[in-house]
C-alpha positions, 0 to 999 in steps of 0.5 A: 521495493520492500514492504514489512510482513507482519504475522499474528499468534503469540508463542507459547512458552515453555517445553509445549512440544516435549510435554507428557501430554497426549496427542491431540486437538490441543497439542496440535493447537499449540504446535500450530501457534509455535509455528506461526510465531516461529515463522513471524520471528524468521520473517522479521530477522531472516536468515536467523539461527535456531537460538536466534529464533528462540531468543526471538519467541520466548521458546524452548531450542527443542520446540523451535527445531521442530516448528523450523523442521514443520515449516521447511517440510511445508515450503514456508522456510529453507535450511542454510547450512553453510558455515564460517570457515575456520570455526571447529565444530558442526556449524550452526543451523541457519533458517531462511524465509522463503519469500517466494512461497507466495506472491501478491498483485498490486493496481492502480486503475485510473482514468489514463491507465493501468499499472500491475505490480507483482511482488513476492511476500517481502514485498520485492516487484518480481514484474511490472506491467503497464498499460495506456487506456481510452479515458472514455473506456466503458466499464467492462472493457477496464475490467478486462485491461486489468485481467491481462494486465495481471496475466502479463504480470504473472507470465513476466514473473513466471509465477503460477496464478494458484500461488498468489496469496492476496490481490489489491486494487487502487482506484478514484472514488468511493468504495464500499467495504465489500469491494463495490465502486459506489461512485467514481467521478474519474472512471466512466460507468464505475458506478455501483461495480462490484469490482472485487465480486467480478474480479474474484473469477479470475483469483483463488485469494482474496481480493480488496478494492480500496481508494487511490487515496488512501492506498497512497496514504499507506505507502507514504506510512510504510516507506515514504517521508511519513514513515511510522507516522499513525496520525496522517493526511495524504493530499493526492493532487493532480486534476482532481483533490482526494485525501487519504487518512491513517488515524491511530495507524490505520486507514480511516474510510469513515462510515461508508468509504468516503472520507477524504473526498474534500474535492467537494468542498466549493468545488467551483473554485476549486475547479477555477484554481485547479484549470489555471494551473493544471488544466481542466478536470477531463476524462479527455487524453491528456496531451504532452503539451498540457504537461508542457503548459504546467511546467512552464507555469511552475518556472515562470513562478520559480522566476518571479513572474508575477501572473505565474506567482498569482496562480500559483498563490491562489491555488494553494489558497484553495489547497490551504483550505481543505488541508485546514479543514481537515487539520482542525479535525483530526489533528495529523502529525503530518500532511503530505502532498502527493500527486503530479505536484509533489516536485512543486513543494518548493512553491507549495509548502512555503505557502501552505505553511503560512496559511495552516499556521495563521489559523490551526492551533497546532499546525502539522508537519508540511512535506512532499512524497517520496515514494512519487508517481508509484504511491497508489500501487504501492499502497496496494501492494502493501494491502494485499500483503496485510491480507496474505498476512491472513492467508499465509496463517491460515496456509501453515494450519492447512498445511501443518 
């Protein structure tokens, strides 16, 4: 899986680096932003050619061979120099980006387990590790799961705790912009965790704790069906209802880190629906058999059979209202349906879509995941890519 890599800083035109000026605080400012706007070029068209590079920024050849050369000596880059056969004359100077000068943790932390992606930064898994946990876990026993799994990540990939660049988490509730789980109905004792804080011991880098919602949000934008779409809704359904928001291509967490939490709306019909079809909302292990028991609901409706069609009607009732609620207010472009019920579209959408079109005035695109049970670590992964973004300017200053 791949994630994009943006990099910030505008290059400066011209001759900036065989200019008459002396050496100095200003002169290695400009080298420092050719540099990093060399190495954005590189990461977006990689491998790519010195005249491709400069095409790319605007730049002079001279001044782009010497970011080039900066950044092949710092280990951001690497030289190819192979050539085509045949051709006469020195082959051209073909640059690559080196992916694996740094590496990001990604996790989703739920009630039932925790999973740890580790990818380098083009977003390519290097490990993966998982691990089944107690529902009834206490807090810090969670925390220590999701210290080793991100221990076996980094052994299994065979990657030193000091080259990661950025480290993100996914899990239910609300979280505070400073990384604290003001609230998670889902997870035991996760109530006012400093979670960020804590696991900031263990990790030279940054380290973010977002939503599971809105991290699932972020993957479906980045490589799902709503792929470049800024206005989104991400429903995120399975015992419980959560939504993430991206407005105007960004993660919308409202004032303090609880929008989206539409569970909250008539919650005791919600927990009807949602028991007669998926079972109660319990931090309880979940049995094979209650999976068993869903899916069999899903095909006696797919039969035509009239007391599995009444539930699953009355489920998407409940589910209409939210996702209308939310449609009427931010006018998305899309609403997407993720969670355990994506592979039940065929019955949801049809009905979603007769609900949202009797009452919105400009009723959204309906669809389902596709990025499926791996959204929420997905997403963090990608966050933690836009925070190395950061990391990875601020190495090439450091190290420049």
């Amino acid at each position: 899986m791949r994630h994009g890599l943006s990099f910030g800083g505008s290059p400066v035109k011209g001759e900036s680096l065989s200019s008459s000026r002396p050496e100095g605080g200003g002169q290695s400012l400009l080298r420092l932003i050719n540099s990093v706007a060399v190495l954005s070029a590189l990461r977006e068209s990689s491998p790519a050619t010195l005249s491709n590079l400069a095409s790319r920024t605007g730049l002079s050849r001279p001044t782009v061979e010497a970011a080039m050369d900066d950044l092949v000596e710092q280990g951001w880059a690497t030289e190819q120099r192979a050539g085509a056969e045949g051709r006469v004359g020195r082959p051209a100077r073909r640059y690559a980006f080196r992916a694996d000068s740094g590496y990001v943790l990604g996790f989703d932390v739920g009630a039932h387990r925790v999973l740890g992606v580790l990818a380098d930064l083009n977003g390519r898994t290097v490990h993966t590790s998982e691990t089944q946990v107690d529902p009834q876990l206490d807090a810090d026993s969670r925390v220590a799961v999701l210290r080793t799994v991100a221990g076996r990540c980094l052994a299994g990939g065979g990657v030193e705790r000091a080259r990661l660049m950025a480290v993100a988490i996914g899990c239910p509730g609300i979280i505070a912009p400073d990384g604290t789980v003001t609230v998670s109905t889902v997870i035991p004792g996760w109530v006012d965790l400093p979670l960020a804080r804590r696991l900031s011991r263990s990790f030279a880098c940054p380290v973010l704790v977002d939503n599971d919602a809105n991290l699932a949000a972020l993957a479906e934008r980045s490589h799902g069906v709503a792929r470049d779409v800024d206005e989104l809704i991400y429903l995120l359904i399975g015992r419980r209802i959560g939504a993430g928001l991206i407005l105007g291509g960004n993660v919308h967490r409202g004032f303090g880190g609880a929008a989206g939490e539409i569970g909250l709306l008539d919650p005791p019909r919600w927990e009807r629906v949602r028991e007669l079809l998926l079972g109660p909302a319990t931090t309880e292990s979940i049995s094979d058999r209650d999976h068993q028991v869903t899916q069999d609901l899903l095909e006696g409706a797919r039969a035509g059979e009239s007391e599995a069609l009444s539930i699953v009607d009355d489920f998407c009732a409940v589910l209409a209202r939210h996702a209308v609620a939310m449609t009427l207010t931010v006018d998305p472009e899309m609403i997407v349906i993720g969670g355990g019920l994506a592979s039940a579209g065929d019955l949801l959408l049809p009905r979603l879509r007769e609900h949202v079109d009797r009452v919105c005035i400009r009723p959204p695109r309906l669809a389902t995941s596709t990025v499926g049970e791996e959204a929420v670590v997905l997403g963090a992964v990608q966050l933690a890519l836009r925070a190395a973004d950061e990391s990875l300017r601020h190495g090439v200053a450091t190290r420049a």
